[in-house]
TORPA-4810 file (N, C-alpha, C, O; in nm, 3 decimals):
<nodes>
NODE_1_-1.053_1.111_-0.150_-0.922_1.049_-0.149_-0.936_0.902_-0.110_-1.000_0.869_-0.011_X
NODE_2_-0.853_0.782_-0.219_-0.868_0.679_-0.166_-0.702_0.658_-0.088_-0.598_0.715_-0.120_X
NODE_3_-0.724_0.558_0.018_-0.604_0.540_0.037_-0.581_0.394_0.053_-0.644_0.322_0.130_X
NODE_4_-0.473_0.354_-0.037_-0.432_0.183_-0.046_-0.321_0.138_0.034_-0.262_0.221_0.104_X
NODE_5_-0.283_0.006_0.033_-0.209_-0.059_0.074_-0.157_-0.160_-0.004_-0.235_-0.236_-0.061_X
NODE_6_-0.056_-0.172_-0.014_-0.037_-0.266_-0.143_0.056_-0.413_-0.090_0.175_-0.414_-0.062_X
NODE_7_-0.024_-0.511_-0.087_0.014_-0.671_-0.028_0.068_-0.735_-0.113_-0.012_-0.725_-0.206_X
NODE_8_0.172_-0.812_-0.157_0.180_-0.894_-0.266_0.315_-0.965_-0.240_0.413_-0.920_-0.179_X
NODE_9_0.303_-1.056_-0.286_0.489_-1.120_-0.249_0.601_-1.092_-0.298_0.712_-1.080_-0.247_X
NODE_10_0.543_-1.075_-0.464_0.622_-1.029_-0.605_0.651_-0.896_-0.584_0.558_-0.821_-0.612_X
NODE_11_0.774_-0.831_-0.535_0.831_-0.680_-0.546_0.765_-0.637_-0.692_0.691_-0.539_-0.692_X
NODE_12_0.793_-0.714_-0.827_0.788_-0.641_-0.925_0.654_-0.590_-0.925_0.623_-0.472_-0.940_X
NODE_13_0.595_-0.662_-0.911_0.415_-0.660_-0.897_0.396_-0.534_-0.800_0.376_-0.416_-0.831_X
NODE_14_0.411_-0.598_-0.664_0.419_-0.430_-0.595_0.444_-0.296_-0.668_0.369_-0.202_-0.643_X
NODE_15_0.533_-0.284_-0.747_0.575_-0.182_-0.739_0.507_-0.120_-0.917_0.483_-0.002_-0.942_X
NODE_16_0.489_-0.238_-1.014_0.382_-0.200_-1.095_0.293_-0.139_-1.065_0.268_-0.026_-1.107_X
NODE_17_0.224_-0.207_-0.984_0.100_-0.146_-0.929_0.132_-0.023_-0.838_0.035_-0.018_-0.763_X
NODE_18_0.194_0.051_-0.815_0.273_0.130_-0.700_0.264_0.237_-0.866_0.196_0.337_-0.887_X
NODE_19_0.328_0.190_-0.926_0.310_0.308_-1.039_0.199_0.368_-1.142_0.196_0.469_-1.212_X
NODE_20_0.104_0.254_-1.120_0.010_0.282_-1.194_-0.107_0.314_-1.101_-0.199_0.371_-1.159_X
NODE_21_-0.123_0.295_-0.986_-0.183_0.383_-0.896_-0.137_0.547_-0.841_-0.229_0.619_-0.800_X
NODE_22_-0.022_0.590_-0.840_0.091_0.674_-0.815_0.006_0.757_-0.924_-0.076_0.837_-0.880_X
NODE_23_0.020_0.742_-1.070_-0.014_0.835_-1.163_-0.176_0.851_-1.170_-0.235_0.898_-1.267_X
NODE_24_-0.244_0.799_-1.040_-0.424_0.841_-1.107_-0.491_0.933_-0.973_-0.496_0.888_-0.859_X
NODE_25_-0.526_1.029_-1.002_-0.548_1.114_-0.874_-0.664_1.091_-0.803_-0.758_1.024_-0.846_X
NODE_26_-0.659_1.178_-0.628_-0.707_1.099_-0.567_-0.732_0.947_-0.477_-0.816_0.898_-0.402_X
NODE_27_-0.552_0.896_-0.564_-0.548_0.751_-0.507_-0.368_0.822_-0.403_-0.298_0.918_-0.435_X
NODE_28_-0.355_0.743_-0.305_-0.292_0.730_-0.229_-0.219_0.588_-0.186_-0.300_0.499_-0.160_X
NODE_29_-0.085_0.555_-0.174_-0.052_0.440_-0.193_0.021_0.455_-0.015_0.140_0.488_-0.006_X
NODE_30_-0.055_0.429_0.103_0.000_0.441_0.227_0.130_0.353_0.208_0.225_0.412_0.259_X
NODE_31_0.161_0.248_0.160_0.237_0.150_0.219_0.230_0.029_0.100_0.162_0.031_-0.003_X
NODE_32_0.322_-0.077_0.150_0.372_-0.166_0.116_0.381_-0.278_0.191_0.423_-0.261_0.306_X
NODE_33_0.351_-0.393_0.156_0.399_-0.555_0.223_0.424_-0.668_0.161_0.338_-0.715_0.086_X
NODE_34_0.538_-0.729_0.180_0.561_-0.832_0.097_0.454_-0.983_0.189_0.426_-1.079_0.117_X
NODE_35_0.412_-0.986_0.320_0.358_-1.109_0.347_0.251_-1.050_0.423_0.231_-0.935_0.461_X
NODE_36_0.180_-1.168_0.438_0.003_-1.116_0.492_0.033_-1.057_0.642_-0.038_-0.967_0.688_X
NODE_37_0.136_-1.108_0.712_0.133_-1.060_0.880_0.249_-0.920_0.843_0.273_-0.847_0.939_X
NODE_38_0.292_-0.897_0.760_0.364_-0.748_0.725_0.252_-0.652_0.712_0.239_-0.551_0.782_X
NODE_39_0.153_-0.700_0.597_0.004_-0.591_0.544_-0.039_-0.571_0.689_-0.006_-0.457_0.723_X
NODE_40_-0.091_-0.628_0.774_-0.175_-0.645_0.879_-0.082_-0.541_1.035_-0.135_-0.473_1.122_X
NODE_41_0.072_-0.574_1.012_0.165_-0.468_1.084_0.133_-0.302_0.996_0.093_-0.198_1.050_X
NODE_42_0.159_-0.319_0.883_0.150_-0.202_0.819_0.040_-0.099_0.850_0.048_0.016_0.893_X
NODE_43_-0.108_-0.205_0.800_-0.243_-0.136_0.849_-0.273_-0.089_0.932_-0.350_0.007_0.932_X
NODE_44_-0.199_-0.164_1.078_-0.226_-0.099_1.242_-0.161_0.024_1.254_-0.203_0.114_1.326_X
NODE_45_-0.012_0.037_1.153_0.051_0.144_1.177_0.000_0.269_1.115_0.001_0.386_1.152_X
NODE_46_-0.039_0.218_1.024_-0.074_0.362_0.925_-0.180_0.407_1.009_-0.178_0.522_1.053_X
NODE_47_-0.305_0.301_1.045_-0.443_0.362_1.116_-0.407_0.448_1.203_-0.470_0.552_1.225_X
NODE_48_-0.280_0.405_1.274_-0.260_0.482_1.397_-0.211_0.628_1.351_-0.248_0.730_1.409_X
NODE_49_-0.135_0.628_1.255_-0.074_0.784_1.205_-0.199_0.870_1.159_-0.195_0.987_1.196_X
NODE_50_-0.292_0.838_1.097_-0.349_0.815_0.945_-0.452_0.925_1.050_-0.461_0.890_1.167_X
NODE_51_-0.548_1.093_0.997_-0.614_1.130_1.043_-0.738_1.163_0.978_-0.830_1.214_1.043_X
</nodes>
């Protein structure tokens, strides 16, 4: 299992990519961030859930 995070500023972009990862198995899309100190909040959070 991979598991991603998806950084980008562009929603549309995010969420392209949100769908075309979504449909390939084995991939995992933890999260979302529109700015670099959001990805970096996100990452600490997920690590912390994440087992």
């Amino acid at each position: 299992m991979i598991t991603v995070l998806l950084a980008d500023d562009d929603g549309l972009v995010r969420s392209g990519l949100r769908a075309l990862l979504d449909a390939e198995p084995g991939i995992t899309v933890a999260g979302e961030a529109a700015t670099g100190d959001e990805a970096v909040r996100e990452a600490a959070d997920t690590g912390r859930t994440s087992s």
